[in-house]
N, C-alpha and C positions, 0 to 999 in steps of 0.2 A: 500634652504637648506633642508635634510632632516627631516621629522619630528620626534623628540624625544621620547623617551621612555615616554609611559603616567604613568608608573610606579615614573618616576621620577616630575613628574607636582604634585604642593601642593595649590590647591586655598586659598587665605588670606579667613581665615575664618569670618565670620561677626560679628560685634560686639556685645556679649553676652547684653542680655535685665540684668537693674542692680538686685541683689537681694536685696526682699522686709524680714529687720530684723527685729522684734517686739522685748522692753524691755524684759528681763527677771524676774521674780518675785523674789521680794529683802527681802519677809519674812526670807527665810530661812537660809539671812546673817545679818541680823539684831541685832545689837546688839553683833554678835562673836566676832569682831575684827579679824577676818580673813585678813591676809594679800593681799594684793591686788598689783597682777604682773602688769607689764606694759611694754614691750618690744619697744620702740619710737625707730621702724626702720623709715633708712629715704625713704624708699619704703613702706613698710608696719607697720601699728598702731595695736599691736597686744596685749589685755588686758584682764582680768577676774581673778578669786581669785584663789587663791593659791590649795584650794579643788578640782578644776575643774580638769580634763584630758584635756582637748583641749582649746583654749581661743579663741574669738572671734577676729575676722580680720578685715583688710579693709584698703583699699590704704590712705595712710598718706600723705591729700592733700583736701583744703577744694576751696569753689569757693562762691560769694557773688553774688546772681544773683537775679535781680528783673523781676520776671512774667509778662509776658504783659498782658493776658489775663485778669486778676484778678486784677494787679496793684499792685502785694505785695513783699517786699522782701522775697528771703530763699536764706538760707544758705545749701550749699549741701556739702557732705563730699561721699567722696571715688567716689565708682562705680556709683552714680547718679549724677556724672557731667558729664559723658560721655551721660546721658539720655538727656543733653540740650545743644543743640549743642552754642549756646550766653553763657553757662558757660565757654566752656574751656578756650574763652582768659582772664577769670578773676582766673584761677585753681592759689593757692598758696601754698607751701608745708613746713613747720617751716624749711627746710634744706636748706643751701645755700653750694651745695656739700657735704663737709665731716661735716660743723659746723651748729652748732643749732643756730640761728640767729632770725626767726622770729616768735615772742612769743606770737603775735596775733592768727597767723593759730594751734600755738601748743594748745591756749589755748580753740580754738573750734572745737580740735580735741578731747581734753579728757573732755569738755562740752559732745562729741556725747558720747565717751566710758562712760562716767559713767550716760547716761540716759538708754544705751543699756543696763548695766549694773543693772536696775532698781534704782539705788539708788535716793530716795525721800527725805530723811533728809536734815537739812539745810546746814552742813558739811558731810564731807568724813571721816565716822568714823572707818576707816582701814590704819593700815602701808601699807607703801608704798616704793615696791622695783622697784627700775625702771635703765630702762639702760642707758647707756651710751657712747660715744665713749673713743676708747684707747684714752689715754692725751686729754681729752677736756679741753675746753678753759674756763678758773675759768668765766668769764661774763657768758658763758651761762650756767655754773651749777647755778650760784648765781641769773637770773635771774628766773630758773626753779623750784628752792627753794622759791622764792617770790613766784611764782605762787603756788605753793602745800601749802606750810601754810599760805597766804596771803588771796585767795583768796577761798581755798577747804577746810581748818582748816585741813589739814591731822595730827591725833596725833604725829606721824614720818616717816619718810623718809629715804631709802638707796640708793644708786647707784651699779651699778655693769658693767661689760664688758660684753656684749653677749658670745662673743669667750670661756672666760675660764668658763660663765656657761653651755654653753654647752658641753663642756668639762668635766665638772662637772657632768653634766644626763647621758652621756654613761660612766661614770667611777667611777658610785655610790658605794659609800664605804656600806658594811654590816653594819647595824645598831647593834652596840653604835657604829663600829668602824669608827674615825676618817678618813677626807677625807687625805688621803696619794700620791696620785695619780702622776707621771713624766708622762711629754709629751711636746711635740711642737702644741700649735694649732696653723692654719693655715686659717683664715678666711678673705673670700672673700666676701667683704660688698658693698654696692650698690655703692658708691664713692670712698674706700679705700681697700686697701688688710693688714688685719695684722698679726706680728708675737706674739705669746706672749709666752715665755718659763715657763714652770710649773713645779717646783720642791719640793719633799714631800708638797704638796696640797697646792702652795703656788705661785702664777702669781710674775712671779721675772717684773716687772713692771720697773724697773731701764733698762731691759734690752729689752725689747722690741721696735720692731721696726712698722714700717706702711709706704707703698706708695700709693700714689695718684691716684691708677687705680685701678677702678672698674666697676661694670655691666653697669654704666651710660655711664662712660670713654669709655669700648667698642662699644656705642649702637650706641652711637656718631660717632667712630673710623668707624664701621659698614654702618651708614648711609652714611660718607664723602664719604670711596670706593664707594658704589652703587652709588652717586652724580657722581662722576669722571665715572665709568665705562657704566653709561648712562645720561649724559650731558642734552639729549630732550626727560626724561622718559614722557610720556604723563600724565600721574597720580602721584598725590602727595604723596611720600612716609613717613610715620610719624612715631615719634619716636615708638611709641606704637608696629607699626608694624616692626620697626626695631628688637624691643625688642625677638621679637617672631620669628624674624626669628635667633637670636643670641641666643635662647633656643634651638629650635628645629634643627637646622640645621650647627651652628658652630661644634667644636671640640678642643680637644690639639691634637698635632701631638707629637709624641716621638720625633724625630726627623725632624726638620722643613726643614733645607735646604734638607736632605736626600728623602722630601717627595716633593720638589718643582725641584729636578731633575727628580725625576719619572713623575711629570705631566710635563713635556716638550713634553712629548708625546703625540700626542690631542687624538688619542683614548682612553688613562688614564684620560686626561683631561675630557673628554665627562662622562664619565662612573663615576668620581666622582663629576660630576654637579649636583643641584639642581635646580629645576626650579621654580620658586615661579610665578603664575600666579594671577595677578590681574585683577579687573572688569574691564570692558568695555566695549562700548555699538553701536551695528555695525551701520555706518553710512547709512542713507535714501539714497541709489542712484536712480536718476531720469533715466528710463529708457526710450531711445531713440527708434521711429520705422526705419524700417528695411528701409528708404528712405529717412532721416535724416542721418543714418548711412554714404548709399552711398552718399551725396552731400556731408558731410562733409569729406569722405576720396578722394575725385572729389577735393573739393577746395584744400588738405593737396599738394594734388598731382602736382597741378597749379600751387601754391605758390611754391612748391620745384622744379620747371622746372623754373621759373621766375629768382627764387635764381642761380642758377646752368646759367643760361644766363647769369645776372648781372655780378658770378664769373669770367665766364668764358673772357667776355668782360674785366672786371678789370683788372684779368694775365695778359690778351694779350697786355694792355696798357701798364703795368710795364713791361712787357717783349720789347717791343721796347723800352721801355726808356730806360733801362739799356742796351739794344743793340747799341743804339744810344749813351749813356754813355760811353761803354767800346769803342766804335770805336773813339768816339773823344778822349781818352785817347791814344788809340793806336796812332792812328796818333800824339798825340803830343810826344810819346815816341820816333819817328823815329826823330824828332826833335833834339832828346838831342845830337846826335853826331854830329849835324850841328852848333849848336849855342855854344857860348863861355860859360866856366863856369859860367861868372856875369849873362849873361842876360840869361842864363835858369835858375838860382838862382832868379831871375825876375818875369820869368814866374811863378815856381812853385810857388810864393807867389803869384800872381794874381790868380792862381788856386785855392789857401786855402791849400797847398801842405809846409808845413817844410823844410823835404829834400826829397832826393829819394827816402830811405826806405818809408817811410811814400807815396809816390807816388806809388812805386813799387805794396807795401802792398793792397793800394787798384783796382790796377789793378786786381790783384791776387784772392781776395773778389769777384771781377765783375764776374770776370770766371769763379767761384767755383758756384756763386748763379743761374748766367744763365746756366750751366750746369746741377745739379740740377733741374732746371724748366725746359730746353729741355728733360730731362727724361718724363717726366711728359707728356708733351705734345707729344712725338716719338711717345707712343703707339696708339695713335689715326692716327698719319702718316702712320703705319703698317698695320691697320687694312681696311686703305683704300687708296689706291693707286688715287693722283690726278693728271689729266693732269697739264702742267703747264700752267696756266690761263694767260691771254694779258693784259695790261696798259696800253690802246693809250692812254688815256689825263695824263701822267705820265712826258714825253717830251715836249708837247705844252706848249709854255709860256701863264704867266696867263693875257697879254696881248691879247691872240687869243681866248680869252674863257668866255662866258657870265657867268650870274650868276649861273644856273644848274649844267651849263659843271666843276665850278670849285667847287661846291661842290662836282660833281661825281668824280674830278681828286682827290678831299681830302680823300674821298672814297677809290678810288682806291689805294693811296698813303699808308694807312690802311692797307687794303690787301696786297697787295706787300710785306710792313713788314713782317707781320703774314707768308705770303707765303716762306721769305727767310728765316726767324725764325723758320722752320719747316724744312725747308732745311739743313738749320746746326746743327739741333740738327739729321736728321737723320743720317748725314754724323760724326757727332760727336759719335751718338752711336753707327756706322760701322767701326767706329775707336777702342773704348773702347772695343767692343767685338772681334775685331782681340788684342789688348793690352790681353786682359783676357784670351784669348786661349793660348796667347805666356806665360802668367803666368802659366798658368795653366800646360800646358807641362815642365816649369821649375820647378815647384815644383814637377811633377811626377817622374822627372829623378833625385832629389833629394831626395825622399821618396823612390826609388829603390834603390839607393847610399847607403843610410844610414838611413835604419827605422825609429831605437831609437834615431838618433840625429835632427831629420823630428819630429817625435815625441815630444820629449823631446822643440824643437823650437818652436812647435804651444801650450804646452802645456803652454810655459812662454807669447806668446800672449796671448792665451785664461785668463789665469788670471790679465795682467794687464786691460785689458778691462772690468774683473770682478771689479779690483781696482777701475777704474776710474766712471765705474756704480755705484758703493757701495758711494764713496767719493760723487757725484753729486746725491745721493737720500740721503745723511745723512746731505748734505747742504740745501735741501729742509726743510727737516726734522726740522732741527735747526733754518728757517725762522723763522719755525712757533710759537716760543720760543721770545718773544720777550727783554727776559734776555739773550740772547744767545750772541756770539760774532757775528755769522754772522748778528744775526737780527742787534745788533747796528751798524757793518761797514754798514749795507745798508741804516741806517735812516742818517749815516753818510753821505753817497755820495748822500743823498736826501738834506740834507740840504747843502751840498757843490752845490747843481745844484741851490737850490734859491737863493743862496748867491753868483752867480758868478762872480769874480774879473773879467773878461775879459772883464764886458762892465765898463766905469769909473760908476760913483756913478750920476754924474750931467747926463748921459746921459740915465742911467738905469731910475732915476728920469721923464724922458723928456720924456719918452718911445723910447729911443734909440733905433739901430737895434739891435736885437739878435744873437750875435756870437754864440750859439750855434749850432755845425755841421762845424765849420769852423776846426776843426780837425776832425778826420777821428774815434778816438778813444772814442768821445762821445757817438759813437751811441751804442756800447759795454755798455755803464752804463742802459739800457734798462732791457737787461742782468741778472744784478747785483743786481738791483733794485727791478725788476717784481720776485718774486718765482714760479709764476703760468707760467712763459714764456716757452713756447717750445722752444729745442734746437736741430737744423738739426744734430749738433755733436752726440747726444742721441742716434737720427736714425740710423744714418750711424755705430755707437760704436754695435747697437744691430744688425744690418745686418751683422756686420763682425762678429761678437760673433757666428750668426748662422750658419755660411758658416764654421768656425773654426771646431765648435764642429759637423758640420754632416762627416767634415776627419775624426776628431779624432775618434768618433763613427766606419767609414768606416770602418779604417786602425792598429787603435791604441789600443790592445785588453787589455789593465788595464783601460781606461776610459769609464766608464758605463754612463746609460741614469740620474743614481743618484746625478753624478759630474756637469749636464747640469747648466746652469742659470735657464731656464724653472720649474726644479725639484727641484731646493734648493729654488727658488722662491714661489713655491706651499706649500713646509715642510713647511716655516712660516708664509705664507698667511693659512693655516691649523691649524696652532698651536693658530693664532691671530684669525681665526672663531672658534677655539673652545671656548674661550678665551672669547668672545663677539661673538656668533652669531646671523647672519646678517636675517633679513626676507625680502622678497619683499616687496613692495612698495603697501600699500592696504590691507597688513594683520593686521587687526586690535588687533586681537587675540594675534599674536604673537610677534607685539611692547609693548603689557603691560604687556610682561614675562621679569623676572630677572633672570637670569640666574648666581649661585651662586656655585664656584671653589675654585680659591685658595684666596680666601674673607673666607672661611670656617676655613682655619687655621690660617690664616695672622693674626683673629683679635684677637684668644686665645694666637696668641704666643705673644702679646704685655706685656699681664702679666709678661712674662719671659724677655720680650727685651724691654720695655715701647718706649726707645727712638725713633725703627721704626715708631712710632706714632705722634711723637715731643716732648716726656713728658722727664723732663730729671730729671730723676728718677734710680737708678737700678732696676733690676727685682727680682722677688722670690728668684731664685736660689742666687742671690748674698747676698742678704739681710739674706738669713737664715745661710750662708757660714757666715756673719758679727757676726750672732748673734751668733751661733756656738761658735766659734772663741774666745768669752769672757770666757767661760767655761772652767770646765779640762777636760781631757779624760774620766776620771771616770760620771763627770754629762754630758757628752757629750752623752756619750753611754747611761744613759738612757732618755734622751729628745729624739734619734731617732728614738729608739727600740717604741718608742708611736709616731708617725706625726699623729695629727689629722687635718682633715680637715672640715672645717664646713661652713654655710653659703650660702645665695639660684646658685649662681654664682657655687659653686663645684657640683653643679649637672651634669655640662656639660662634656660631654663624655670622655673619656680619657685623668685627668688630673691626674690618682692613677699614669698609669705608665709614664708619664711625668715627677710627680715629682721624683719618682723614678727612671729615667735616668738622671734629675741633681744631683740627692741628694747623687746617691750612686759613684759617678767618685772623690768626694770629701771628701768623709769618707776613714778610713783604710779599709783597704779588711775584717779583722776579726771581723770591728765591725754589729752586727746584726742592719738592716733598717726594720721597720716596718709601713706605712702607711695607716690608715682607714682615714672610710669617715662617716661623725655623721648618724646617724639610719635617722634621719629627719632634714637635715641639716636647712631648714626652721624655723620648729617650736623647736627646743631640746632647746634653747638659752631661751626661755619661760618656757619652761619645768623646765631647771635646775635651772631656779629663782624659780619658785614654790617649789622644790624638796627643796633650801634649807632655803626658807623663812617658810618651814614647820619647823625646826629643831629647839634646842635652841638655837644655837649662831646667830640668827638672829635679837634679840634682843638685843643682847650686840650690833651690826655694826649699830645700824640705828639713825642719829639724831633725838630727841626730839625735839618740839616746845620752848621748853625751852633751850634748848641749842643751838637752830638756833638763838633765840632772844639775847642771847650772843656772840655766836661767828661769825654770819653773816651767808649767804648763800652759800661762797664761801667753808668753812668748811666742814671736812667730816672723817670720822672715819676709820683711815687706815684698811685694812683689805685681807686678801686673795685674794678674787674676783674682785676689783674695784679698780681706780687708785688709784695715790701715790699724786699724787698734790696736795698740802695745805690739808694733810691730816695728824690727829693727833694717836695718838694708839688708838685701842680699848679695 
């Protein structure tokens, strides 16, 4: 193939050395009661106090690993389990998908953040705003509350939605004034995607929705294609690095199928391929001297003349058998008009013969196959002219003849075959090319007669023969399917051949003779059976096909070289290397490139279509249409007029005008669509907890230790930002 644009080659980049973070100095929160943010994404752990501008990160995911050198346990969190390679299959993350489940890893994940954090005292003497999923599951608010005043002494405790705080930092009301704010946020979280509609400053929570696909759902979705579209990748592709190529290199398409008939074309196709190059490492070849070389292509040579004898030996034998075959058939055909109906009905069955048909048929078979092989063997008849050779011990009875003589006369008897066997095939092929000339002049004087209907004749051959090529490669095709119907009829007539009725049961037992072959129709299931079988019909179907199309080309000026089998064969063997292209055989380089197309849009559009996936789910567009739909016109129009979009997954490239070719086919024409995307769709979800755990009403929403001791963990103080479940007024 040719080699590709190195514009478009990406090497996986190496894996980043972890960074080294030191506590921060906790004098200067000591004693505040500074609120203390805590963002429990389920990718990322993202914490620090409410005064900060930025908060401190790091992958939300701890691993328990014991040092061999030293002999000591440690606990690693985040980006230092990547630094030991016996950590990652102990890596555990508090998420199980969308829910908060394991409260061992949550709770030596905010053991790291609040060492990071400097804090030394013997509790956590800061409120605590911390997030949460839309509608989480009251078990794991209730056991995340044990863990905060159980075991940190937190004075009190809030929860909140990432989505509508972020929502909340790019829509900051002027201070004193009240947060007011309509919109739709629209956030795309590591597991989930949600909806959450906001009216005068207030997460209508009754009405929000959430699906099952998220950044994890695609990386996944991401990896299975690349699984399927290279089967024998030589290097092991991992989620990490799926992940990065689902950052840098996915997209949304506006229009999805609009953009999957544009790459039907493999030069569109090529041009918007990505090539993701991974390592690997050229293999030692041991090189040969230049006298090794020649005895090895000396022996390749010997052996392939040995073969080529053997074969040739082999034909020559089946070709008298079956010459000997078809003349004992023959002769006993001249039979039939001598003998009485019973006793040729007699015969045929000491023959293994049904009825006639069934005799006729393999007459007919004999003919067709030793023709065929006489082609074969004619051009060697042509190319050299033999006398005809003499037989004397061919007549001598094997009475007159010692033991040499009658091996020479078996010898000879050999020859002679072979000799007449070359004789009829060339008087056979002097036959078929006076046949083919008389053809050939009838079609000529028929092609003079009447062009277009000459024309119009070969063109209805020419395409059944495409028919019967297309039907016989889409049955292969389907073998290989082992759900398929054709695959089951053939396991079917496999097991109808172990199981066959025709010998009894006592005699199959005894190791009976094998009837199989005693019908003529058996050897057909060979055929049927084998996918990988060659078929003489194949041949002959594409020898006509090309004798067709070089008239039509001649004579026939509407069919171009386009309409050929050859050329429409090429357009999709073209479209299927752009598709997957193929390297030699030895290119080390070029086996452990991935080559990424329409994987690019396939996996963004699942958000919109989930079910392409297997998730069955609806997509964005439907979900928002649902949510929509509860509203009047009047709060309709202004939840559009704001789409916010938030969340680390909305970074990827063209989902503004995506959602904006679903969003706007389903509104009125008049009413105004507005779409943004959060300033730092990552961090703002941080931000906007800080922004309003600075204010006063943050104190009115947060439970007290005192009122968690009464009303349990499950409890929580209705409020704007945070869910509705088991939650009281504030």
């Amino acid at each position: 193939m040719n080699e590709p644009s190195e514009l478009n080659i990406t090497r996986i980049p190496p894996l980043p050395y972890p960074t080294v973070y030191h506590p921060e100095p906790y004098d200067d929160f000591r004693g505040t009661g500074i609120p203390l943010i805590i963002d429990n994404g389920s990718t990322n752990l993202r914490f620090g106090f409410a005064t900060s501008s930025t908060p401190r990160s790091g992958l939300n995911a701890i691993a328990r690993f014991k040092e061999r050198k030293q002999n000591k346990p440690l606990l690693l969190f985040g980006e230092g389990i990547d630094a030991e390679s016996g950590a990652k299959s102990q890596t555990r993350t508090p998420w199980e998908g969308d829910v908060l489940l394991n409260f061992d890893a949550l709770e030596n994940a905010l053991d790291y953040a609040f060492i990071q954090l400097g804090i030394d005292t013997p509790s956590v003497e800061h409120p605590v705003l911390m997030s949460e999923r839309l509608a989480s599951p009251l078990h794991s608010r209730q056991l995340t509350s044990e863990l905060m005043f159980e075991l940190y002494g937190v004075p009190s405790l809030a929860y909140c939605v990432d989505s509508v705080m972020s929502f909340y930092h790019n829509n900051l009301p002027t201070p004193p004034s009240p947060f007011t704010g309509n919109g739709l946020a629209v956030s795309f979280n590591s597991a989930s995607t949600s909806i959450v509609p906001i009216l005068n400053g207030k997460g209508v929570m009754s009405h929000a929705k959430r699906i099952p696909w998220g950044a994890v759902q695609s990386t996944e979705y991401l990896l299975k294609l690349i699984q399927l579209k290279y089967p024998t990748f030589p290097t092991r592709v991992t989620s990490s690095q799926t992940n990065w190529m689902l950052q840098n290199f996915c997209e949304f398409a506006t229009d999805y199928p609009a953009l999957l008939r544009q790459l039907q074309d493999p030069l569109k196709m090529r041009a918007a391929e990505r090539i993701i190059q991974f390592p690997f490492s050229v293999p030692i070849v041991e090189e040969k001297t230049e006298e090794e070389l020649l005895r090895i292509a000396a022996r390749k040579r010997e052996q392939g003349r040995k073969l080529q004898e053997l074969a040739a030996k082999s034909r020559m034998e089946k070709l008298v058998e079956r010459e000997n075959e078809l003349q004992h058939l023959l002769e006993l055909r001249e039979k039939r008009d001598l003998e009485s109906k019973r006793e040729w009905q007699t015969i045929l069955a000491e023959e293994g013969f049904e009825n006639d048909s069934a005799f006729d048929s393999t007459i007919k078979k004999l003919e067709a196959n030793l023709k065929r092989a006489r082609k074969k063997d004619a051009a060697e008849g042509d190319e050299m002219e033999e006398d005809a050779p003499t037989f004397p011990l061919i007549d001598v009875p094997d009475a007159d003849l010692d033991e040499d003589q009658l091996k020479e006369k078996k010898k000879q008897r050999l020859m002679k075959a072979g000799f007449d066997a070359r004789e009829r095939a060339r008087k056979e092929k002097e036959r078929e090319r006076e046949e083919r000339e008389a053809e050939e002049r009838r079609d000529e004087d028929e092609r003079e007669r009447d062009l277009e209907g000459w024309a119009l004749k070969r063109r209805k051959e020419h395409e059944a023969i495409m028919v019967k090529i297309k039907e016989r490669n889409r049955r292969k095709a389907a073998l290989t399917d082992r759900k398929s119907a054709a695959s089951q009829a053939r396991m079917k007539n496999i097991a109808h051949l172990a199981a066959d009725e025709r010998v009894p049961k006592k005699r199959r037992k005894g190791n009976g003779d094998d009837m199989f072959g005693a019908d003529d129709a058996d050897w057909a299931i060979y055929r049927k059976i084998n996918p990988a079988a060659g078929s003489s019909d194949e041949e002959e179907d594409l020898i006509n096909l090309q004798m067709i199309e070089e008239k039509l080309l001649a004579f026939d000026p509407t069919f171009s070289l386009d309409l050929t089998h050859a050329s429409l064969t090429s357009q999709r063997s073209a479209l299927v290397n752009a598709f997957t292209p193929q390297y030699e055989e030895g290119d080390v380089e070029g086996k452990t490139r991935i080559h990424l197309n329409v994987e690019r849009w396939r996996v963004c559009e699942a958000w919109f279509s989930p079910s392409m996936a297997g998730v069955d789910s609806a997509g964005i567009g439907e979900v928002i249409q649902n949510v929509l739909a509860r509203f009047s016109e009047e709060d309709k129009g202004k939840l559009v007029k704001n789409v916010f979009v938030t969340g680390g997954p909305s970074q990827i490239p063209g989902l503004l005008p995506r959602l904006q070719a679903t969003l706007r086919p389903i509104l009125p024409p008049e009413m105004p669509l507005e779409i943004v995307k959060a300033a730092d769709p990552s961090l703002d979800a941080w931000r906007g907890m800080a922004d309003y755990a600075k204010t006063d009403e943050f104190s009115k929403v947060v439970v007290t230790k005192a009122q968690y001791e009464e009303w349990g963990g499950e409890r929580i103080k209705q409020w704007w930002g945070g869910n509705w479940n088991s939650a009281t007024s504030a």
